[in-house]
VOPAGU-2260 file (C-alpha; in pm, 1 decimal, decimal comma):
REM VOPAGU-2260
SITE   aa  ch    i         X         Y         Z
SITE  UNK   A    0    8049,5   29546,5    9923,6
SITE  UNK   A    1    8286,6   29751,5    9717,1
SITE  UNK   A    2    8658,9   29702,7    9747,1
SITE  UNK   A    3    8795,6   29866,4   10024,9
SITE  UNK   A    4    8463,0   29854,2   10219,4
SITE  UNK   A    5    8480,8   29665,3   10560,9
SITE  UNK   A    6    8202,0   29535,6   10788,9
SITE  UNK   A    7    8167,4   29501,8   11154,3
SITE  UNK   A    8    8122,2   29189,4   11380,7
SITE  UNK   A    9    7815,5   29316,5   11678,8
SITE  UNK   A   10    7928,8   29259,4   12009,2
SITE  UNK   A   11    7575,8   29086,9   12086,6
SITE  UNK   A   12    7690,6   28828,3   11810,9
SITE  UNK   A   13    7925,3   28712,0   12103,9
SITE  UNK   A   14    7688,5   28596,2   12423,3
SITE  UNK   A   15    7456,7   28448,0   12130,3
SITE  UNK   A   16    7460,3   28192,6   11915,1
SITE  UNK   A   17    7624,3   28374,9   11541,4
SITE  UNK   A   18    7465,2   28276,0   11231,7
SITE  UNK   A   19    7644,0   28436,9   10871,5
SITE  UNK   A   20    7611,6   28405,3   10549,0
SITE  UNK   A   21    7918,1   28247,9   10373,9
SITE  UNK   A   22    8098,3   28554,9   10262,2
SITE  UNK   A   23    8107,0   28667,5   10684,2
SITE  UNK   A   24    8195,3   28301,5   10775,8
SITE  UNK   A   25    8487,5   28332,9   10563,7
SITE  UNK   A   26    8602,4   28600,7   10689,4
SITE  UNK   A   27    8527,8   28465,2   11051,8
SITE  UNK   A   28    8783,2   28225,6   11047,6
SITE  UNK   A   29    9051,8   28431,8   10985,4
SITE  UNK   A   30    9315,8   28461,0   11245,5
SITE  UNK   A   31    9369,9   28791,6   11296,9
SITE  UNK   A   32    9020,6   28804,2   11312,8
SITE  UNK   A   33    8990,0   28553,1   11546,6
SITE  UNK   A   34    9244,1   28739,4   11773,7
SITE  UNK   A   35    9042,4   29093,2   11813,7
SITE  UNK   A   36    8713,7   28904,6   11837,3
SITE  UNK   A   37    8861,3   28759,2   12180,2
SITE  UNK   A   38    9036,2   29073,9   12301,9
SITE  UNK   A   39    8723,3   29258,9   12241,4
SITE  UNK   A   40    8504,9   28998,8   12411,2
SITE  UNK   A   41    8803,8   28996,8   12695,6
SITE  UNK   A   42    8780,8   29407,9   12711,8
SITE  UNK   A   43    8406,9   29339,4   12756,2
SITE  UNK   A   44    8356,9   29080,8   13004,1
SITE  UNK   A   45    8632,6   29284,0   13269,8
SITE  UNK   A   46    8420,5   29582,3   13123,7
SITE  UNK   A   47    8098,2   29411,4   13279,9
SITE  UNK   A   48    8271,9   29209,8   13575,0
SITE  UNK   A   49    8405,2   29546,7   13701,3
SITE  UNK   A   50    8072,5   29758,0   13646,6
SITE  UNK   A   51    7834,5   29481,2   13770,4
SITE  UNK   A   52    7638,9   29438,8   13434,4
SITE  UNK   A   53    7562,4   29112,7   13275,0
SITE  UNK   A   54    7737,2   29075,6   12961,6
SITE  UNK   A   55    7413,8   29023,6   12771,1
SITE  UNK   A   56    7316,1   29333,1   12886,3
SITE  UNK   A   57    7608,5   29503,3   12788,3
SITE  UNK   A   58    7638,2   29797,1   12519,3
SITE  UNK   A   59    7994,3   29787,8   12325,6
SITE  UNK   A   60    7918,2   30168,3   12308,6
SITE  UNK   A   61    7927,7   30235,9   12625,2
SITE  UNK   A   62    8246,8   30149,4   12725,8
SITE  UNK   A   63    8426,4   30501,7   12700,0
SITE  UNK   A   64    8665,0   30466,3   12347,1
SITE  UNK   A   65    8996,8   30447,0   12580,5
SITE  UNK   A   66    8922,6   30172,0   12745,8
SITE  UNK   A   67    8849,0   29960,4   12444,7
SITE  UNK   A   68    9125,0   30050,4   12245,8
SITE  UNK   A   69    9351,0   29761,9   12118,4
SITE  UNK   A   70    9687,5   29918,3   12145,7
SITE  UNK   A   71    9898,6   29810,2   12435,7
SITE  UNK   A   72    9952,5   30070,9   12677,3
SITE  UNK   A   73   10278,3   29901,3   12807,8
């Protein structure tokens, strides 16, 4: 990865069991990190809980770009 490249986290990697290499554990830990990680598993599960789908089943795609947005709409 070249400097100013980022990588994503998969939603799936959240109902399963993660395994990373080192340079992605790293960068698990951090705390910011750690924040959107639960607000997008949070987004997910009322995402699922409100449309009746397992959140195994799931696809981050489908929930419509507005509703997973992390800016507070307050």
């Amino acid at each position: 990865m070249t400097s100013g490249e980022f990588y994503e986290i998969p939603y799936r990697t959240m109902v399963r069991c993660i395994s990373v290499c080192f340079i992605l554990e790293a960068s698990m830990r951090i705390q910011p990190t750690c924040m959107s990680i639960g607000e997008a598993v949070g987004i997910a599960a009322a995402w699922a809980k409100k449309h009746n789908i397992q959140v195994n089943a799931l696809d981050w795609n489908d929930i419509p770009a507005a509703e997973r947005s992390y800016v507070s709409k307050m």
